[in-house]
Backbone as a printed PyTorch tensor [residue, N CA C, xyz], in Angstrom:
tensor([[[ 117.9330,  101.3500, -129.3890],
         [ 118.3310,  102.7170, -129.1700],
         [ 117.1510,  103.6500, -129.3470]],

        [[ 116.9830,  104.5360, -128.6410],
         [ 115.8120,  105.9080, -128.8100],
         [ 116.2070,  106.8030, -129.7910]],

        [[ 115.5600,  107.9370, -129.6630],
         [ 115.9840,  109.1140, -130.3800],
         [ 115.2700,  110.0900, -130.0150]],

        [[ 115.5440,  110.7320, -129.6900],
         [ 115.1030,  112.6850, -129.3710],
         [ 115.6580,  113.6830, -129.9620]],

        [[ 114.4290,  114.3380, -130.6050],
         [ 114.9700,  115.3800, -131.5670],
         [ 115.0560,  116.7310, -130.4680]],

        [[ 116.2180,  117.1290, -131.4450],
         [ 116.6320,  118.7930, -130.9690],
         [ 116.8710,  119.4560, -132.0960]],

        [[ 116.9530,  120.7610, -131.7780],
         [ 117.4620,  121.9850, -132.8310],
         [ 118.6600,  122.0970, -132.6810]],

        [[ 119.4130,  122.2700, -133.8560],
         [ 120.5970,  123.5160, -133.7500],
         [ 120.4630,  124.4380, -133.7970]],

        [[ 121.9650,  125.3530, -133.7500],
         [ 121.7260,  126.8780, -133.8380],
         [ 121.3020,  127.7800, -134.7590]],

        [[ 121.1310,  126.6580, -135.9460],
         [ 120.9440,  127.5170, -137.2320],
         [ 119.4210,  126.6100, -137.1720]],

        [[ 118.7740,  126.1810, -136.4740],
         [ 117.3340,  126.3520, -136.5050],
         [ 116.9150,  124.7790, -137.0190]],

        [[ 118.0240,  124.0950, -137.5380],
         [ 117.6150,  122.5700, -138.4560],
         [ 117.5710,  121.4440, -137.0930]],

        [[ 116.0050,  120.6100, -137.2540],
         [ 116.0790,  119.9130, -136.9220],
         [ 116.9630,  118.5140, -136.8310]],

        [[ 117.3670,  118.0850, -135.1220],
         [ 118.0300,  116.8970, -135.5580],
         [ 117.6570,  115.3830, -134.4770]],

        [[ 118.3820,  114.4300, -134.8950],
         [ 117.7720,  113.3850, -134.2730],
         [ 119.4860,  112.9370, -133.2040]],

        [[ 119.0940,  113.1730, -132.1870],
         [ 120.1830,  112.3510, -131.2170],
         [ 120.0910,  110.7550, -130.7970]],

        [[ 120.8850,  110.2710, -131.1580],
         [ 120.7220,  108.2730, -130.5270],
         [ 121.0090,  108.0640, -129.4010]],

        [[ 120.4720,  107.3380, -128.4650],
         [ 121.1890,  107.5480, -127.3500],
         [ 121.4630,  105.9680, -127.2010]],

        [[ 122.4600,  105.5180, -126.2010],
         [ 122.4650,  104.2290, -125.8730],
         [ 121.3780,  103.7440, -124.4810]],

        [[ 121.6180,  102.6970, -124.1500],
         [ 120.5570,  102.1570, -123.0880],
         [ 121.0060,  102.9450, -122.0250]],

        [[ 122.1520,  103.4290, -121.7690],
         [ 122.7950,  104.1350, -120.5270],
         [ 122.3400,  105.6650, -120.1730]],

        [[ 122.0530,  106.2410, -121.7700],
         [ 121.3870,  106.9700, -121.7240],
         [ 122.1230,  108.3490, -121.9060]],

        [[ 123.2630,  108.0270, -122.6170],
         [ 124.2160,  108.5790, -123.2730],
         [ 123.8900,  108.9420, -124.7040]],

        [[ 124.3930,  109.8810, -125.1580],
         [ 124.5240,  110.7520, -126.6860],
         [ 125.4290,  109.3140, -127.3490]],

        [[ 125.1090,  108.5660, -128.3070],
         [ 125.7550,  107.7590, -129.5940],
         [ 126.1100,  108.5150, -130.4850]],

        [[ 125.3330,  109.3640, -131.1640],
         [ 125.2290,  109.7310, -132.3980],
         [ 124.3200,  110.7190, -132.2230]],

        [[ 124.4460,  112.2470, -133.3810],
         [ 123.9890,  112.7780, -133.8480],
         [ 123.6340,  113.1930, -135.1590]],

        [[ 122.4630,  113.3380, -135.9180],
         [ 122.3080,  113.6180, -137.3300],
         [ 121.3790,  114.3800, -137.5370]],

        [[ 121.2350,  115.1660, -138.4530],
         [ 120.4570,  116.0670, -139.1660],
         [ 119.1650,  114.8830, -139.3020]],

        [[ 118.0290,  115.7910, -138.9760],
         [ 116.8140,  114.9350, -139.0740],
         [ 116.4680,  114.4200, -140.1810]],

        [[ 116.9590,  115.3010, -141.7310],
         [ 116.8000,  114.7970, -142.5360],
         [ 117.8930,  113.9400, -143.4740]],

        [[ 118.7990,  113.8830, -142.8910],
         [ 119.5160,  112.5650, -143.5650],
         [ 118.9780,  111.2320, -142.3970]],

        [[ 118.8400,  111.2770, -141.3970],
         [ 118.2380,  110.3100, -141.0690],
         [ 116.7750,  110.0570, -141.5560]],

        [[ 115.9010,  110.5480, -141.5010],
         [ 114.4720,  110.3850, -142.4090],
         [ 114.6180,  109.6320, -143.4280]],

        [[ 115.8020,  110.2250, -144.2920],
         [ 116.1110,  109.8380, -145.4690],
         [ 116.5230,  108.2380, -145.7140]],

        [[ 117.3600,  107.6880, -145.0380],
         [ 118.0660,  106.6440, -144.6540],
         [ 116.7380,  105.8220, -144.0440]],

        [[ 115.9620,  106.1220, -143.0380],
         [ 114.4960,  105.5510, -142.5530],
         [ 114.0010,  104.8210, -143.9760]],

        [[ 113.2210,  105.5710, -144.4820],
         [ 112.7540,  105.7450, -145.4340],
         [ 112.7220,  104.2910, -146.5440]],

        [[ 114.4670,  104.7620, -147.0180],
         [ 115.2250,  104.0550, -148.3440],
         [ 115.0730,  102.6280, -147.8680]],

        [[ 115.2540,  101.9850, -146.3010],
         [ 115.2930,  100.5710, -145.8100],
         [ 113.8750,  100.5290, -145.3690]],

        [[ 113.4000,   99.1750, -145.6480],
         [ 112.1390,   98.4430, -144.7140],
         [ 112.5710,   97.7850, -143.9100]],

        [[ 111.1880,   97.4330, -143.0360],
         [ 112.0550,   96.6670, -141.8960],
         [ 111.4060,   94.9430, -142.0680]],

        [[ 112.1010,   93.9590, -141.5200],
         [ 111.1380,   92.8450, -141.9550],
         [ 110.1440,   92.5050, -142.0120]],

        [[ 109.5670,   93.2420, -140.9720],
         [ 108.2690,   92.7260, -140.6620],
         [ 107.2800,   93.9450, -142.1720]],

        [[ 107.5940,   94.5480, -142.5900],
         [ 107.3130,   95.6920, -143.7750],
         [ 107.8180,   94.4140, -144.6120]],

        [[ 108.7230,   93.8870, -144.7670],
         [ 108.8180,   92.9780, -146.2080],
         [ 107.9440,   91.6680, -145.8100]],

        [[ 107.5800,   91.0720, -144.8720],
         [ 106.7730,   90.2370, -144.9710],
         [ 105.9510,   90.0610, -145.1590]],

        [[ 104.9730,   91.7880, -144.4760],
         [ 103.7330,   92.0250, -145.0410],
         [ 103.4910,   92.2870, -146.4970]],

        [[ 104.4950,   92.9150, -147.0870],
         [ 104.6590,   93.0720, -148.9170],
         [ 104.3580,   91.4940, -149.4050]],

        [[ 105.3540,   90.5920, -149.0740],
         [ 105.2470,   89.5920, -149.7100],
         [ 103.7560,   88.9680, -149.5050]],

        [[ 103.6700,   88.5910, -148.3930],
         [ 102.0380,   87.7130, -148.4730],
         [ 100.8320,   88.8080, -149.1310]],

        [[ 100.7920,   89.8630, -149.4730],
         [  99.8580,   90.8560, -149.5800],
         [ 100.5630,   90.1990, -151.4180]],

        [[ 101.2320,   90.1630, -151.8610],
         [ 101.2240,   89.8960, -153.2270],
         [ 100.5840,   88.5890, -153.5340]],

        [[ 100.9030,   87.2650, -152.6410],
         [ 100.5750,   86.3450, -153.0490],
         [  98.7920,   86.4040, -152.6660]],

        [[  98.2500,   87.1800, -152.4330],
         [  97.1330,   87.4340, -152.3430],
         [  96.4050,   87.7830, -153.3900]],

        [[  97.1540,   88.2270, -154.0620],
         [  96.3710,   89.1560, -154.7670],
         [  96.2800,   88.5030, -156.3360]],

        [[  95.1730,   88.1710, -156.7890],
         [  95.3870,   87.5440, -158.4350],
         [  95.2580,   88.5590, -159.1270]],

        [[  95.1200,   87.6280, -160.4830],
         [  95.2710,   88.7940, -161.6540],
         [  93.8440,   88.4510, -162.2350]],

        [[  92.6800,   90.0890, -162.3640],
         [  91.8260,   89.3540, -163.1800],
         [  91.5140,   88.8010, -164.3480]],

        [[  90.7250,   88.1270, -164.9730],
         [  90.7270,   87.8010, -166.3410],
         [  89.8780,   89.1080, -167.3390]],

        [[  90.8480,   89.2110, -168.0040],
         [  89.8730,   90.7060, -168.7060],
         [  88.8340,   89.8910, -170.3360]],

        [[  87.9010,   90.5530, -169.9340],
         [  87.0470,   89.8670, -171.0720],
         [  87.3210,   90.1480, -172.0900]],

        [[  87.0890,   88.8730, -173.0260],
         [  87.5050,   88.9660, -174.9050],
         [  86.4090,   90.1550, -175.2820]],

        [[  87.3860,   90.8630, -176.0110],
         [  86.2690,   91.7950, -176.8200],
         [  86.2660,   91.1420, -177.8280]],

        [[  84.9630,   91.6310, -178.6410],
         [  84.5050,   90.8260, -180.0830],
         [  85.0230,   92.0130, -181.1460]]])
């Protein structure tokens, strides 16, 4: 699905969904959708998290005397 933002009348940005047909799905305030964006990753965002950890060691911190 796409999305194209528009205004309302009171000036707040919003995000329209459209289907493949190219029809209105859904409409939402730009920022509860942002919001919702945001809160979820997408897999390919958790896959890169995961191997980027197993990358990464821990150093050894030197004995102080």
């Amino acid at each position: 699905m796409a999305r194209t933002t528009h205004r309302s009348k009171s000036g707040k940005k919003l995000y329209a969904k459209r289907s493949k047909k190219g029809r209105f799905t859904d409409i939402q305030s730009y920022q509860r959708a942002h919001g919702s964006d945001i809160k979820r990753s997408s897999a390919a965002e958790r896959a890169r998290k995961k191997t980027a950890k197993k990358k990464t060691s821990r150093k050894k911190s030197a004995k102080k005397k």
